[in-house]
N, CA, C, O and CB atoms as a CASP TS submission, in Angstrom:
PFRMAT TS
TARGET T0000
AUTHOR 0000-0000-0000
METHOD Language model
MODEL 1
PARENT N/A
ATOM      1  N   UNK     1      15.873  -1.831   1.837  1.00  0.00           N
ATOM      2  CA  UNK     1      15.068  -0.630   1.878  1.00  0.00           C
ATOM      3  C   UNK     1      13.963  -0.814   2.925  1.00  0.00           C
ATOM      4  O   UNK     1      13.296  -1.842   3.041  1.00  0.00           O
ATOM      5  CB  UNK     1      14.471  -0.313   0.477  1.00  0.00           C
ATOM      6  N   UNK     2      13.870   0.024   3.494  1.00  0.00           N
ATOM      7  CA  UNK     2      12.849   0.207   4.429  1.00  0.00           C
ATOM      8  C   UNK     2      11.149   0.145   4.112  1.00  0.00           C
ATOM      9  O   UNK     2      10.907   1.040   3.302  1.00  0.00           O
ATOM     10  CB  UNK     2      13.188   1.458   4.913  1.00  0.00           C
ATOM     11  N   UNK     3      10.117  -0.473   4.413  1.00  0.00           N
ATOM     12  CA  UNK     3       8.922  -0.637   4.004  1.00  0.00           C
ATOM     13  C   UNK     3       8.112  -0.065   5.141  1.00  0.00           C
ATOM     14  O   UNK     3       8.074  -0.650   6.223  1.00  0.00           O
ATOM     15  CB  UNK     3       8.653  -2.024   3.634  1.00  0.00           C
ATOM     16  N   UNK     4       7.185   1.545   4.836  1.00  0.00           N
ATOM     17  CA  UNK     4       6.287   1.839   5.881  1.00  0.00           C
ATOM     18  C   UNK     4       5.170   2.366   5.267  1.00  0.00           C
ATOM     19  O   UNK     4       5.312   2.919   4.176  1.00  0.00           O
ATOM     20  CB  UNK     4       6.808   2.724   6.890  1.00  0.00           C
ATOM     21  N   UNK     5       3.679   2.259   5.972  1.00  0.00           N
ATOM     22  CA  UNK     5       2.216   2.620   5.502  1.00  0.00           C
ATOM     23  C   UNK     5       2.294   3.834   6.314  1.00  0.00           C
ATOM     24  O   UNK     5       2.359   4.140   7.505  1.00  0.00           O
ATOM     25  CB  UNK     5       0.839   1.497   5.847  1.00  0.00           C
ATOM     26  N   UNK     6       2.255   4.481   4.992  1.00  0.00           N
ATOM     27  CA  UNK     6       1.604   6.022   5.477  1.00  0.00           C
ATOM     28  C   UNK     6      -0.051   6.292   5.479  1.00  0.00           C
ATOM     29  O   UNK     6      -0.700   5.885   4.516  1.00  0.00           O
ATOM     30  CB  UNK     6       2.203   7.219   4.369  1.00  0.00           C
ATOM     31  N   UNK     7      -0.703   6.974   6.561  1.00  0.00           N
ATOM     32  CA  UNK     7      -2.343   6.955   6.654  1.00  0.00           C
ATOM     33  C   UNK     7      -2.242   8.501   6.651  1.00  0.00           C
ATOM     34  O   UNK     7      -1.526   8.885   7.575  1.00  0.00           O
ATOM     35  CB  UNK     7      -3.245   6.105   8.184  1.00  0.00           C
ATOM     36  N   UNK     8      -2.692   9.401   5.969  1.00  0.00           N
ATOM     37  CA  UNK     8      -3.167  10.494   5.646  1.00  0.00           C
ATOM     38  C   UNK     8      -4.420  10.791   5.907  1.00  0.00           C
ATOM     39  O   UNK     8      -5.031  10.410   4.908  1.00  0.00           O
ATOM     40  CB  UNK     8      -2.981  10.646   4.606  1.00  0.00           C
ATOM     41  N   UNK     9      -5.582  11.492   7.061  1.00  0.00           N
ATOM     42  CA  UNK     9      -6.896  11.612   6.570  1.00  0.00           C
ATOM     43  C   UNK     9      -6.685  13.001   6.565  1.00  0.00           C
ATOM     44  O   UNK     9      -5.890  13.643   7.252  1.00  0.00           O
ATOM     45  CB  UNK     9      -8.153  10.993   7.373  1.00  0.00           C
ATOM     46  N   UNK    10      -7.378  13.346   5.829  1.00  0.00           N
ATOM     47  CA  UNK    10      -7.839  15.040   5.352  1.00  0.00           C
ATOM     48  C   UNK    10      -8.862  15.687   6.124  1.00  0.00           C
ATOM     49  O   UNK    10      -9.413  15.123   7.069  1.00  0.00           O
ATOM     50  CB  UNK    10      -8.490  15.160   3.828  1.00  0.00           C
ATOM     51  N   UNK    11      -9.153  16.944   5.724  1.00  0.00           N
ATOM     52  CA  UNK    11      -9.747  17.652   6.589  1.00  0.00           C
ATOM     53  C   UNK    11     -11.028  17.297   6.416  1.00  0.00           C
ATOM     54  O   UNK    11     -11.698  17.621   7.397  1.00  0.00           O
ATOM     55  CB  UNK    11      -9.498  18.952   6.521  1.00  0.00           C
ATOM     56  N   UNK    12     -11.877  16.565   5.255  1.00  0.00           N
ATOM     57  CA  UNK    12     -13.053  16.114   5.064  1.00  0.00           C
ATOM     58  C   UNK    12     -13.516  14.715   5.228  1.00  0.00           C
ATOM     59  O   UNK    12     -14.607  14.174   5.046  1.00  0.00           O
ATOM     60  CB  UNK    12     -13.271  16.450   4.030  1.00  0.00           C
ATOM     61  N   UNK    13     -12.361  14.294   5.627  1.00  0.00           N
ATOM     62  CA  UNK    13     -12.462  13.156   6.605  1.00  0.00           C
ATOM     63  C   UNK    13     -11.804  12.112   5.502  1.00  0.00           C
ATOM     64  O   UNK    13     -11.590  10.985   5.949  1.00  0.00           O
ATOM     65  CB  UNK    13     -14.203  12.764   7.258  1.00  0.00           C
ATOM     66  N   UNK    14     -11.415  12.373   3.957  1.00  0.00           N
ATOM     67  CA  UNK    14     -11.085  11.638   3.033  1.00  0.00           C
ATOM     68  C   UNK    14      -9.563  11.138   3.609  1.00  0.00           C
ATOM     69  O   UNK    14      -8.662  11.808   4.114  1.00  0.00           O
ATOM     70  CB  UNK    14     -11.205  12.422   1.639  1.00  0.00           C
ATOM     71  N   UNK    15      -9.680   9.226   3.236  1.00  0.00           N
ATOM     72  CA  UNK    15      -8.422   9.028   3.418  1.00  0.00           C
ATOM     73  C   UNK    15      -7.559   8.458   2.775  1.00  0.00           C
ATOM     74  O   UNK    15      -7.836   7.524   2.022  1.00  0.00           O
ATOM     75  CB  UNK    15      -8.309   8.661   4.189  1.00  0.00           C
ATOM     76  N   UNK    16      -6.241   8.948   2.963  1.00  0.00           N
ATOM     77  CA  UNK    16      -4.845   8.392   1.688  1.00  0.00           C
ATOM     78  C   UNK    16      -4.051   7.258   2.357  1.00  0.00           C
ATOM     79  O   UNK    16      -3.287   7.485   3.295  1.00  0.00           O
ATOM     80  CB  UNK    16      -3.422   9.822   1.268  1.00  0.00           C
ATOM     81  N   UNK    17      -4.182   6.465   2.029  1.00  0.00           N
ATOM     82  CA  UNK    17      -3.287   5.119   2.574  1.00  0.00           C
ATOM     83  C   UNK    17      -2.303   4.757   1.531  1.00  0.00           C
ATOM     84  O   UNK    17      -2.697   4.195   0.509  1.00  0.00           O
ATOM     85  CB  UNK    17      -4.245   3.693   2.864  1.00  0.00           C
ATOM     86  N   UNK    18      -0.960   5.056   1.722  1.00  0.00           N
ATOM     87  CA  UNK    18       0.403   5.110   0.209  1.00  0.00           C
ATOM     88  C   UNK    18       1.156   4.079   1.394  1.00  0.00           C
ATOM     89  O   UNK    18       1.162   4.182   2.621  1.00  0.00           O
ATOM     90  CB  UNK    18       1.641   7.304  -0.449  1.00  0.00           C
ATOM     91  N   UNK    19       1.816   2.990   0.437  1.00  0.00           N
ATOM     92  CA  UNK    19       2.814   2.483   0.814  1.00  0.00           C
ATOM     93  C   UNK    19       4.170   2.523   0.612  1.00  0.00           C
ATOM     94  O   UNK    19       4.560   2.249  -0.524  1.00  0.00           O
ATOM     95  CB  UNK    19       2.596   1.758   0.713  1.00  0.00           C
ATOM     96  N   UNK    20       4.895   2.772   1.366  1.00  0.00           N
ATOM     97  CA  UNK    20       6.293   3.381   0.496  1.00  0.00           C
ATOM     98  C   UNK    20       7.700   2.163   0.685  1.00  0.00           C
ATOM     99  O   UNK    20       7.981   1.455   1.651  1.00  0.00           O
ATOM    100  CB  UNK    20       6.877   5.253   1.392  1.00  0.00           C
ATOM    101  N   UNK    21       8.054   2.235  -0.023  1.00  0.00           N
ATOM    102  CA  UNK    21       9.241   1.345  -0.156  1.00  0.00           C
ATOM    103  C   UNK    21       8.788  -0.592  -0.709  1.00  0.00           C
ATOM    104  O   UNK    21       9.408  -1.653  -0.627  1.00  0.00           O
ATOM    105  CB  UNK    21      10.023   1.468   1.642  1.00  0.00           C
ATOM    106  N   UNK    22       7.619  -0.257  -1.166  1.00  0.00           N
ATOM    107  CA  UNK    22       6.908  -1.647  -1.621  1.00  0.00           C
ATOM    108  C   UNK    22       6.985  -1.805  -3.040  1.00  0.00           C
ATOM    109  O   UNK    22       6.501  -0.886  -3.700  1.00  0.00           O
ATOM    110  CB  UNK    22       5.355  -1.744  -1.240  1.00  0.00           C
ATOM    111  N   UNK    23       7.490  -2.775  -3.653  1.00  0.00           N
ATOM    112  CA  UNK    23       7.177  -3.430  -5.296  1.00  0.00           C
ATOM    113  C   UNK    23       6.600  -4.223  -5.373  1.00  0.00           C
ATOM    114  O   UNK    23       6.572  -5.116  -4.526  1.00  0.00           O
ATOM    115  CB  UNK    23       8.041  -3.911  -6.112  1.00  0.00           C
ATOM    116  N   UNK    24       5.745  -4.198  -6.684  1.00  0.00           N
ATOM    117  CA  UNK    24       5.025  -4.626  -7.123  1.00  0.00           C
ATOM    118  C   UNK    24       3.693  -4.814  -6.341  1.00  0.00           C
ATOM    119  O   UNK    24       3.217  -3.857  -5.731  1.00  0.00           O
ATOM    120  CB  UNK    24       5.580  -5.436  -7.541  1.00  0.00           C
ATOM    121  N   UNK    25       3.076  -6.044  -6.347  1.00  0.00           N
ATOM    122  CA  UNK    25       1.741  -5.913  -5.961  1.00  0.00           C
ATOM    123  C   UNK    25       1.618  -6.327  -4.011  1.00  0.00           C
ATOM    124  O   UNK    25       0.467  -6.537  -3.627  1.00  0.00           O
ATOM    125  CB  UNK    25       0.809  -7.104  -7.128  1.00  0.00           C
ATOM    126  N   UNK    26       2.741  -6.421  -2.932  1.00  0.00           N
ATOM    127  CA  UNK    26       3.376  -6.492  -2.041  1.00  0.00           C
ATOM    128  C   UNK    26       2.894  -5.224  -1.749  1.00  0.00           C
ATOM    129  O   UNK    26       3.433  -4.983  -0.669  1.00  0.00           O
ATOM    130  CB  UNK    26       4.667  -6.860  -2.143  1.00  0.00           C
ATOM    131  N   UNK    27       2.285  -4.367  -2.012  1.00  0.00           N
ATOM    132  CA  UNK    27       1.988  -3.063  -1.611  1.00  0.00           C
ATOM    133  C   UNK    27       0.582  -3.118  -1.194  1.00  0.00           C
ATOM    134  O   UNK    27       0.208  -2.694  -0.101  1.00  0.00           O
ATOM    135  CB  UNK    27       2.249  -2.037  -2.686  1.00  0.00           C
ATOM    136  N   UNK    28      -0.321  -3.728  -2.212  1.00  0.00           N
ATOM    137  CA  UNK    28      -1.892  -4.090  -1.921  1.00  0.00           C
ATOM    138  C   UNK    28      -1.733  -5.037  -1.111  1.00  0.00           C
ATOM    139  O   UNK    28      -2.826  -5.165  -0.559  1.00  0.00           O
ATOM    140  CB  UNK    28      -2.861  -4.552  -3.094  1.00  0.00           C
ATOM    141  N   UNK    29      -1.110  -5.692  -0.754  1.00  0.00           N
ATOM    142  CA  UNK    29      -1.094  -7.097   0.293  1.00  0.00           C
ATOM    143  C   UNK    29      -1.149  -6.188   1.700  1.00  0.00           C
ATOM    144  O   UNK    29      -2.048  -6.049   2.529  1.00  0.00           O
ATOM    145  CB  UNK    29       0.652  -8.340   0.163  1.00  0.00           C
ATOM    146  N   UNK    30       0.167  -5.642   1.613  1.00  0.00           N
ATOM    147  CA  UNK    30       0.040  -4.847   2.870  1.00  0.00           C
ATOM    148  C   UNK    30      -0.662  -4.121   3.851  1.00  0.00           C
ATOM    149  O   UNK    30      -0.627  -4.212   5.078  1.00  0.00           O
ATOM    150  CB  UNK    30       0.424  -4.347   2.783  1.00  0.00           C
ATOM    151  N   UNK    31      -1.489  -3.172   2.890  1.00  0.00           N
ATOM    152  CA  UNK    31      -2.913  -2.629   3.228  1.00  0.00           C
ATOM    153  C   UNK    31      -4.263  -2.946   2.965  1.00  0.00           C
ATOM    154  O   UNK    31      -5.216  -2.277   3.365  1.00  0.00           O
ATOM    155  CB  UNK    31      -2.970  -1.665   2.872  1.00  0.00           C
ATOM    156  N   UNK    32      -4.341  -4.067   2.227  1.00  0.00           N
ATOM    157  CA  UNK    32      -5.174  -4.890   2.093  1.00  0.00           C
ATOM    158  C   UNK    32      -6.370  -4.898   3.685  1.00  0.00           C
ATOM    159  O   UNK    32      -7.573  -4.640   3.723  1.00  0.00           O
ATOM    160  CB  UNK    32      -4.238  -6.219   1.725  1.00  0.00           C
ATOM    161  N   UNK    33      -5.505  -5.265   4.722  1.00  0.00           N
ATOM    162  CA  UNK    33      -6.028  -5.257   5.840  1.00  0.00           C
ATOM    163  C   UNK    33      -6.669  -3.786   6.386  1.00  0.00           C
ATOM    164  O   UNK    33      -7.715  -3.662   7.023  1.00  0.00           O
ATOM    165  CB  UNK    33      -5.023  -5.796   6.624  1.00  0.00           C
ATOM    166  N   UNK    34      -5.757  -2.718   5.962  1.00  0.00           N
ATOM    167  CA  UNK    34      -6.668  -1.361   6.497  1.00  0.00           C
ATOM    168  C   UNK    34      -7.667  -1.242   5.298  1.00  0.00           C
ATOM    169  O   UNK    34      -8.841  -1.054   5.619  1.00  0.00           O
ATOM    170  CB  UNK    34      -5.660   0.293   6.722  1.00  0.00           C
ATOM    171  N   UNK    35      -7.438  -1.305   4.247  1.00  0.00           N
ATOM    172  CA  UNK    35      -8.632  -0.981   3.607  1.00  0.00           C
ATOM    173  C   UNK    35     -10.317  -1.710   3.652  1.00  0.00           C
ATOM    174  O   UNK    35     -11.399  -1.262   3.274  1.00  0.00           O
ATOM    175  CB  UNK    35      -8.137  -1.061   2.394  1.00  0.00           C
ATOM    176  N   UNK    36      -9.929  -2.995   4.285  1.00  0.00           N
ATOM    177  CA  UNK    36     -11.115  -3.434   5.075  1.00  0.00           C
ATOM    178  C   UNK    36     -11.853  -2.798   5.757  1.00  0.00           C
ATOM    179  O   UNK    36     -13.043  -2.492   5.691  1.00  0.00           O
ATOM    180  CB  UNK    36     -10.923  -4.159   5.782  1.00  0.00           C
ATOM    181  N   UNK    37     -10.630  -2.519   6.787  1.00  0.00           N
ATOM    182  CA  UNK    37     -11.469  -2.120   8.303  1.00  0.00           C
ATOM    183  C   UNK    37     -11.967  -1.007   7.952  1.00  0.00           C
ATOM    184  O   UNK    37     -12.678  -0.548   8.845  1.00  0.00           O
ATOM    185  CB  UNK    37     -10.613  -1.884   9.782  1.00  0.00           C
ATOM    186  N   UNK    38     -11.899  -0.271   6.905  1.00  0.00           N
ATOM    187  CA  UNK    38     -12.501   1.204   6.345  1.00  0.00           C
ATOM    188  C   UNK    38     -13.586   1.213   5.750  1.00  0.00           C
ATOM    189  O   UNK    38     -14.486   2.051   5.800  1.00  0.00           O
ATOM    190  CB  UNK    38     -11.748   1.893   5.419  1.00  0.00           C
ATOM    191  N   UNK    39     -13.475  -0.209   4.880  1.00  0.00           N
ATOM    192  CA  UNK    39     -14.926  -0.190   3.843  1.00  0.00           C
ATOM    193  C   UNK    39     -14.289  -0.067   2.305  1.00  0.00           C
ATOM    194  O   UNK    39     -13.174  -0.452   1.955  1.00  0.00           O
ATOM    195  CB  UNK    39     -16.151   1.438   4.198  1.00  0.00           C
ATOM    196  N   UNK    40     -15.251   0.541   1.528  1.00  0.00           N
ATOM    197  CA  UNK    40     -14.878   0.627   0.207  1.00  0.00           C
ATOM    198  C   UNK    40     -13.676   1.530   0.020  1.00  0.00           C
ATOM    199  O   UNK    40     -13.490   2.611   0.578  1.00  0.00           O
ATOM    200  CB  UNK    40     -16.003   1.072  -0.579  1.00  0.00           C
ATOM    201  N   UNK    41     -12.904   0.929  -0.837  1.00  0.00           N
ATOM    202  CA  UNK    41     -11.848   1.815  -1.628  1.00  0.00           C
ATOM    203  C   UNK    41     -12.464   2.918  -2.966  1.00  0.00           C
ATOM    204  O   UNK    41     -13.039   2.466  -3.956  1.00  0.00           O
ATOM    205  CB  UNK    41     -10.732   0.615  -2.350  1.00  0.00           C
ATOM    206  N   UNK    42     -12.246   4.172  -2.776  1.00  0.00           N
ATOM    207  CA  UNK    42     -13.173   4.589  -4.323  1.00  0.00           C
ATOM    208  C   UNK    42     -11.742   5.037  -4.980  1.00  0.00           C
ATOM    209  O   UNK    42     -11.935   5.486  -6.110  1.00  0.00           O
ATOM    210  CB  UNK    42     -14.716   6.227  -4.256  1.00  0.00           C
ATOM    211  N   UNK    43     -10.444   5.044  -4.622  1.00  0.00           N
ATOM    212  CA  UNK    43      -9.850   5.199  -5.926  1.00  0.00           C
ATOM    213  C   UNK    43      -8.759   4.827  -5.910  1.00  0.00           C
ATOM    214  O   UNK    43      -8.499   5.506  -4.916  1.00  0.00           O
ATOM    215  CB  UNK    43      -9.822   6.323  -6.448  1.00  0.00           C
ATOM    216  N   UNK    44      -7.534   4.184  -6.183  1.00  0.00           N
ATOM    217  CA  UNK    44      -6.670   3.126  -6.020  1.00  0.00           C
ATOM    218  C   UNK    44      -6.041   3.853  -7.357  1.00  0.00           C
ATOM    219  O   UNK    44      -6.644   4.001  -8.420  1.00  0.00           O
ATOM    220  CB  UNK    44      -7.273   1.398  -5.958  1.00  0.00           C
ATOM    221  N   UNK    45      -4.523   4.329  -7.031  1.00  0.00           N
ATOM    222  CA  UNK    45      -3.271   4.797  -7.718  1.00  0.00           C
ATOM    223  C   UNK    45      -2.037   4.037  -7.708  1.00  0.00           C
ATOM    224  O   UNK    45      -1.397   3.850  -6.673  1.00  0.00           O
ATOM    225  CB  UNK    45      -2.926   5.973  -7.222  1.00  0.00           C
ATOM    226  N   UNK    46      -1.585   3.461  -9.195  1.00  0.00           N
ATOM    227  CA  UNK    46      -0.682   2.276  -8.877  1.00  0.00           C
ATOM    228  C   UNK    46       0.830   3.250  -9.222  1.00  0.00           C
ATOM    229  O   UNK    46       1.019   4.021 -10.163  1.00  0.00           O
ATOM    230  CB  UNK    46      -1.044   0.616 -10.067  1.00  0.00           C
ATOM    231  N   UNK    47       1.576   2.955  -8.322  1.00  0.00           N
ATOM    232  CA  UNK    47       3.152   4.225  -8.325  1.00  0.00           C
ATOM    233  C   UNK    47       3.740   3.317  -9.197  1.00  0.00           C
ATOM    234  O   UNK    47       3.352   2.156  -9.330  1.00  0.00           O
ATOM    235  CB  UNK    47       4.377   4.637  -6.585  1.00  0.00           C
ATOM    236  N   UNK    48       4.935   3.971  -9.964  1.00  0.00           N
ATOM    237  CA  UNK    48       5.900   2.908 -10.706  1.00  0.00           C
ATOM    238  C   UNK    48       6.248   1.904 -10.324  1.00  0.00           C
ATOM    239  O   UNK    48       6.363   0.858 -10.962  1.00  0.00           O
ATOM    240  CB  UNK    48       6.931   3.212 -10.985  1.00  0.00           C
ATOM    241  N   UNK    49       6.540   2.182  -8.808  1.00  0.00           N
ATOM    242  CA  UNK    49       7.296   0.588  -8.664  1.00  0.00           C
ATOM    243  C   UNK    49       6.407  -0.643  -8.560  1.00  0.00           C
ATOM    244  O   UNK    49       6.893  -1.748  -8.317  1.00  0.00           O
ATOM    245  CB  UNK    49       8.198   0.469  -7.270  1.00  0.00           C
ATOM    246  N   UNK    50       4.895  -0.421  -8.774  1.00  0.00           N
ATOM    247  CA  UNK    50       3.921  -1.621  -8.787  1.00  0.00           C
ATOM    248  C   UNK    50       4.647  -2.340  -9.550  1.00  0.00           C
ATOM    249  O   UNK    50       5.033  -3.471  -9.255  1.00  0.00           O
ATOM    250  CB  UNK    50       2.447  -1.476  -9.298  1.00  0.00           C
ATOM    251  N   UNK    51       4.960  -1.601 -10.859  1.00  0.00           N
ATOM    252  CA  UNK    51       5.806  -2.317 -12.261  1.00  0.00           C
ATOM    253  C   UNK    51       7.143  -3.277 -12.138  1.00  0.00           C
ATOM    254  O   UNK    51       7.610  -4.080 -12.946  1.00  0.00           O
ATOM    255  CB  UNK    51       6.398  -1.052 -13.209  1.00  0.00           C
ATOM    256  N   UNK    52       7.567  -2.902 -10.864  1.00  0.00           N
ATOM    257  CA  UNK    52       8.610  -3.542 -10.363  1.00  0.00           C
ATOM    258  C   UNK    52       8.847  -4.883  -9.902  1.00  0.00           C
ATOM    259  O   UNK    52       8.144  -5.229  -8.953  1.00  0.00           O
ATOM    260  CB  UNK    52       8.856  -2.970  -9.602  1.00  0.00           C
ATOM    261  N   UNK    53       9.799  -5.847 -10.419  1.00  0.00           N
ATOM    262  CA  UNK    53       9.662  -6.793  -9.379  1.00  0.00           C
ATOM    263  C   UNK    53      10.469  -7.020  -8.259  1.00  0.00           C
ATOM    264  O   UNK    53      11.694  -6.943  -8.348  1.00  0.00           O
ATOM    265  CB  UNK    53       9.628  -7.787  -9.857  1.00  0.00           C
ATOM    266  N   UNK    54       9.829  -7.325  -7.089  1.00  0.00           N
ATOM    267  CA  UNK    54      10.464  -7.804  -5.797  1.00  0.00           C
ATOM    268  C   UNK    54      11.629  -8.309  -5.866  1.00  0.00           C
ATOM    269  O   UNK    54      11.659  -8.896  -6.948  1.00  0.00           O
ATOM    270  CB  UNK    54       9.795  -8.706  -5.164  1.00  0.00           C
ATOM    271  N   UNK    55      13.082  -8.483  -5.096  1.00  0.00           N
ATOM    272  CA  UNK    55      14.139  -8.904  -5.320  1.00  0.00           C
ATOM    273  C   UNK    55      13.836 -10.132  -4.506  1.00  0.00           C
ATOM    274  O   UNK    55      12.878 -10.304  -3.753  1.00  0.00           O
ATOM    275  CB  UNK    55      15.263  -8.017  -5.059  1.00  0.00           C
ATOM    276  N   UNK    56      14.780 -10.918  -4.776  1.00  0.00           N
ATOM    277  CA  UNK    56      14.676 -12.812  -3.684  1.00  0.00           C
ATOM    278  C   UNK    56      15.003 -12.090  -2.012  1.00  0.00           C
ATOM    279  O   UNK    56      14.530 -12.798  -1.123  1.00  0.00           O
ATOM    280  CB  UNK    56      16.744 -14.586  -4.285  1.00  0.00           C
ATOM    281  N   UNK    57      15.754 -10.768  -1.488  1.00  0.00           N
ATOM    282  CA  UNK    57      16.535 -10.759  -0.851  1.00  0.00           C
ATOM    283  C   UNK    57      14.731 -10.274  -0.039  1.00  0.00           C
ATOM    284  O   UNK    57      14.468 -10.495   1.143  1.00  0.00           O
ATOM    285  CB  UNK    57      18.131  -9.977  -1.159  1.00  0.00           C
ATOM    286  N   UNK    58      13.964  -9.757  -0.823  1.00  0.00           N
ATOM    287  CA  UNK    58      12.640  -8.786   0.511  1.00  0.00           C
ATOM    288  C   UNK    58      11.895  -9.854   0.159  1.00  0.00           C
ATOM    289  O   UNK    58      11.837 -10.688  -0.745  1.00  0.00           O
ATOM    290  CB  UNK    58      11.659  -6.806   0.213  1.00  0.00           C
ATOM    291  N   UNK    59      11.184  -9.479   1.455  1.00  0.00           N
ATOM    292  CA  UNK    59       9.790 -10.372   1.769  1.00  0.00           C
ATOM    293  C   UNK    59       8.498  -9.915   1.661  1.00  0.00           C
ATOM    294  O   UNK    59       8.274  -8.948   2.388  1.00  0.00           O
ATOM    295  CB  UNK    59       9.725 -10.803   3.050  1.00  0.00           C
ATOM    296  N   UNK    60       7.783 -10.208   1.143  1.00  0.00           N
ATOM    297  CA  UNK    60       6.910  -9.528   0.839  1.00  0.00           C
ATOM    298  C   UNK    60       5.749 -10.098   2.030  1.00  0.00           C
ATOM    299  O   UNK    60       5.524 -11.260   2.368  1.00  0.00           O
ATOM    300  CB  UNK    60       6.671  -9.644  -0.728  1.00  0.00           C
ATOM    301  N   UNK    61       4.813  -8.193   2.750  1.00  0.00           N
ATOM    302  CA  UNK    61       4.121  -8.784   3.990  1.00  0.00           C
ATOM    303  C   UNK    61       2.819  -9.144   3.346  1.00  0.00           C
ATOM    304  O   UNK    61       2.385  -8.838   2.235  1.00  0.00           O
ATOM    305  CB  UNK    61       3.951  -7.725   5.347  1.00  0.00           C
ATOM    306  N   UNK    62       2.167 -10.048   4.550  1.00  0.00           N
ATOM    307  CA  UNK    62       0.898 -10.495   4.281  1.00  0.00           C
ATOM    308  C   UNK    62       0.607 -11.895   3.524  1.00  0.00           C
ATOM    309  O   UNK    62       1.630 -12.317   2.983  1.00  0.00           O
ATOM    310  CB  UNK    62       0.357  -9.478   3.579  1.00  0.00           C
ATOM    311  N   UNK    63      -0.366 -12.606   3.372  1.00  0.00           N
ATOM    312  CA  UNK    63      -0.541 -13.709   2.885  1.00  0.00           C
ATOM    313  C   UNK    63      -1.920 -14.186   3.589  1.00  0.00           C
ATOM    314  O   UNK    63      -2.403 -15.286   3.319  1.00  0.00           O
ATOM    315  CB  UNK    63       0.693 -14.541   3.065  1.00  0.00           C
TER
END
């Protein structure tokens, strides 16, 4: 499956950073790095597949 960060900003300048095709916690790793360069996170939504675990076959980015 394919793994890509979607960046959404809105018209009030609010922004949505969703990772798609990521399980489990391989999703916060990922954007971990943009949510830095932004500053504070004020609200963090965990999708089902957080619940998921990673298969041996994907790699999970970041470290």
């Amino acid at each position: 499956m394919n793994r890509s960060i979607v960046i959404i900003i809105g018209p009030k300048g609010e922004i949505l950073i969703e990772g798609v095709g990521f399980k489990g916690s391989s999703c916060e790793k990922a954007t971990r790095y943009i949510e830095e360069a932004l500053g504070a996170v004020w609200h963090r939504v965990k999708k089902p597949e957080y619940s998921q675990v990673a298969t041996s076959n994907q790699q999970e980015v970041g470290a």
